[in-house]
N, C-alpha and C positions, 0 to 999 in steps of 0.2 A: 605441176609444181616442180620448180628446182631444186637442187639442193646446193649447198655450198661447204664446202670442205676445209679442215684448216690443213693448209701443209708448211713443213718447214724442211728445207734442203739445209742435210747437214753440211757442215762444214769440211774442207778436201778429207782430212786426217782420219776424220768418220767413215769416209766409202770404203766400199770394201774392197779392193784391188787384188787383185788374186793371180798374178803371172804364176809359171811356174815352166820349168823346161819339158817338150814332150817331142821326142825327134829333131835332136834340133833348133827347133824353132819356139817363136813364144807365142801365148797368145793373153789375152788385157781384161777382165772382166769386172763391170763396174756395178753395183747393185744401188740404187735409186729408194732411198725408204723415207717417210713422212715423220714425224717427230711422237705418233705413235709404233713407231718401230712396225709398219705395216710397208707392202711394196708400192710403189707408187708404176702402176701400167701404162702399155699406151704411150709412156711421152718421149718425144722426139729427141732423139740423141745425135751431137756432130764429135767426132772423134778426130782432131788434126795431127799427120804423122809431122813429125820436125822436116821430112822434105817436101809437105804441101799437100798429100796423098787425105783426101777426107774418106770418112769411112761414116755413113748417115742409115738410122735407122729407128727403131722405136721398140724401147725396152717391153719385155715380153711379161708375163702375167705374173711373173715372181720379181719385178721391177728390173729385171738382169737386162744390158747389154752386155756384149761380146765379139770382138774381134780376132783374129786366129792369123798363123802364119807368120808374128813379128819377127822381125831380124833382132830387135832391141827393146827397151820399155820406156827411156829416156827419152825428154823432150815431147813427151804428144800433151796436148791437149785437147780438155774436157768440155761439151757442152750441153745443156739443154733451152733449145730454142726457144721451146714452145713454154715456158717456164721465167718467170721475170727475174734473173737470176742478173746480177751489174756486170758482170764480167767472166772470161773463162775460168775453170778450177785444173790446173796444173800440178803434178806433184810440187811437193814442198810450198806452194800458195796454200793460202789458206782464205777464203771469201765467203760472211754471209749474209746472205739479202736476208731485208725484211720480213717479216712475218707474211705471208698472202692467203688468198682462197680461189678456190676453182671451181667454176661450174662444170657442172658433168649432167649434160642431155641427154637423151636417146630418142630420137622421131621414128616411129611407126607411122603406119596408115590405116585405113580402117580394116583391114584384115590381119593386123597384127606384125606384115611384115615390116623390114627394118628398108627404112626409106634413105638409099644409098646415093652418095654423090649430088645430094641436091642442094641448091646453092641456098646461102641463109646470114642474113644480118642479124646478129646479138649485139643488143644494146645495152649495157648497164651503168650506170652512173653515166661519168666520161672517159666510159672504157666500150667501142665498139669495134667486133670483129664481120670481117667480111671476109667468106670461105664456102666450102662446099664439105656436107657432110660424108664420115666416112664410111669405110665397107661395110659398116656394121649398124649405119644410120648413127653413130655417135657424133657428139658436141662435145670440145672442152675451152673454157674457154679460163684464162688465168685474172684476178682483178690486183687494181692496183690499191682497191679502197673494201676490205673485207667486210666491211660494216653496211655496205649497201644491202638494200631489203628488194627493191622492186626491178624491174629490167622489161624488156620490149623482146621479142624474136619474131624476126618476120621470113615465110617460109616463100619462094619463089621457085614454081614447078616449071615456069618459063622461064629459064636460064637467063633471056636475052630480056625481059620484062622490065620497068622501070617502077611498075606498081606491085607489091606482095602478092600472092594469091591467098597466104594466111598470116595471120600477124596473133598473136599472144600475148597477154602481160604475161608477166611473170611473177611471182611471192618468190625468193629467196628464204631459204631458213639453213641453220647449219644441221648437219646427219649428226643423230646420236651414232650412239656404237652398235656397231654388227651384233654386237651380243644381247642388243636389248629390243623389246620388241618392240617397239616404237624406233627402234635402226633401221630395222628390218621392215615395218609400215611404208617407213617412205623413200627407200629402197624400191618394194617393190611398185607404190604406186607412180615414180617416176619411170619405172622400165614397163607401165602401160597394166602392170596386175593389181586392180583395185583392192585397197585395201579399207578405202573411205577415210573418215576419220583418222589422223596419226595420235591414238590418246594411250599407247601403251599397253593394250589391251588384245589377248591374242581372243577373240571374238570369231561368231561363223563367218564375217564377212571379211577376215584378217586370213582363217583360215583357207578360206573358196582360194584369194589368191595366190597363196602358198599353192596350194593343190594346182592351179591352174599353171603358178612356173616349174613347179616337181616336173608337171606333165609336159611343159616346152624342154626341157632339158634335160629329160632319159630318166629322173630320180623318181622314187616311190612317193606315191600320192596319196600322204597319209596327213599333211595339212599342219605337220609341226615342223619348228623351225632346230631342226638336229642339226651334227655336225656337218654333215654330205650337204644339205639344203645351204647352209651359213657357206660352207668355200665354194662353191657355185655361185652363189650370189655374188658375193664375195670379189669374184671371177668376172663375174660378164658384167658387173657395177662398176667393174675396176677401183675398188677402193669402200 
């Protein structure tokens, strides 16, 4: 199962821009958050200096980019690529796209590892991406029509192949919140920890999962969803 996310990229005046003088020099820090005031991870950042200079990267687990070293703070511009945003966000512009959603996968294999750099067609509506997934076995893909339900992913372990080796429907649904268990349900059962059923219910087979990602990610394996278990997830769910 996937899930679909709502985000909303706020408008320039909202980012957080944070220069300040340290030796000298400056450095640009932009923070990326979703329209519940959460980090948006993961997504691909272009930073244009006014002499042409790009600076390209992918905001980190707290939604931060960060460049260092500026001579000045004027004239650069803002982007994120991989986000359907109309156009660049520049000081003093102000730009906001539409409302959107995102899908966010993560492919394993049957041993549970994270199935790196393999190449994968996602279908949704008339929105398809062609890419390879990343270090982490992650997907994200942005839509232009939030509202879609079903989608296609087809997985090709022969790079060079014309037929999938594995193809998928997909159910779309939107994530409740982190804070409720049924967030947390299908959270964990798209990052491969069965949770069964998503009916809100912290149940033994809600809990077996919980225990089962405590034990992939260093935390205590006691099968409730505390604070330490929530920003872990939180974390490797990216959102």
């Amino acid at each position: 199962m996937a899930a679909v996310e709502q985000l909303d990229i706020p408008d320039t005046e909202e980012l957080d821009l944070l220069p300040f003088m340290a030796n000298q020099s400056l450095w640009l820090e932009v923070v990326l958050i979703n329209d519940q005031q959460e980090a948006i991870a993961n997504s691909e950042y272009l930073i244009t200096a006014p002499d042409g200079t790009e600076y390209r990267g992918c905001t980190d687990s707290n939604g931060i980019a960060r460049i260092e070293g500026l001579s000045h703070l004027s004239g650069y511009h803002i982007s994120f690529p991989t986000l359907p945003i109309p156009s660049r966000l520049s000081s003093g512009q102000s730009t906001k796209p539409p409302v959107t959603a995102v899908i966010n996968l993560l492919l394993r294999d049957s041993d549970g590892q994270a199935m790196a750099n393999v190449r994968v067609s996602l279908t949704v509506g008339e929105d398809t991406l062609e890419t390879f997934t990343e270090a982490d076995g992650r997907l994200r893909m942005s839509l232009n029509n939030p509202s879609t339900e079903e989608g296609q992913l087809d997985v090709f372990l022969d790079t060079d192949s014309e037929k999938p080796s594995h193809s998928f429907q997909l159910q779309l649904q939107r994530l409740d919140s982190i804070d409720s268990i049924s967030g947390i349900q299908a959270r964990c059962n798209n990052l491969g920890f069965d949770c069964g059923e998503i009916n809100g219910e912290l149940n033994n087979k809600t809990q077996a999962a919980i225990k089962a990602f405590q034990a992939t990610y260093g935390l205590t394996e006691d099968g409730e969803p505390g604070p330490l278990t929530k920003k872990k997830l939180h974390k490797v769910y990216g959102g």
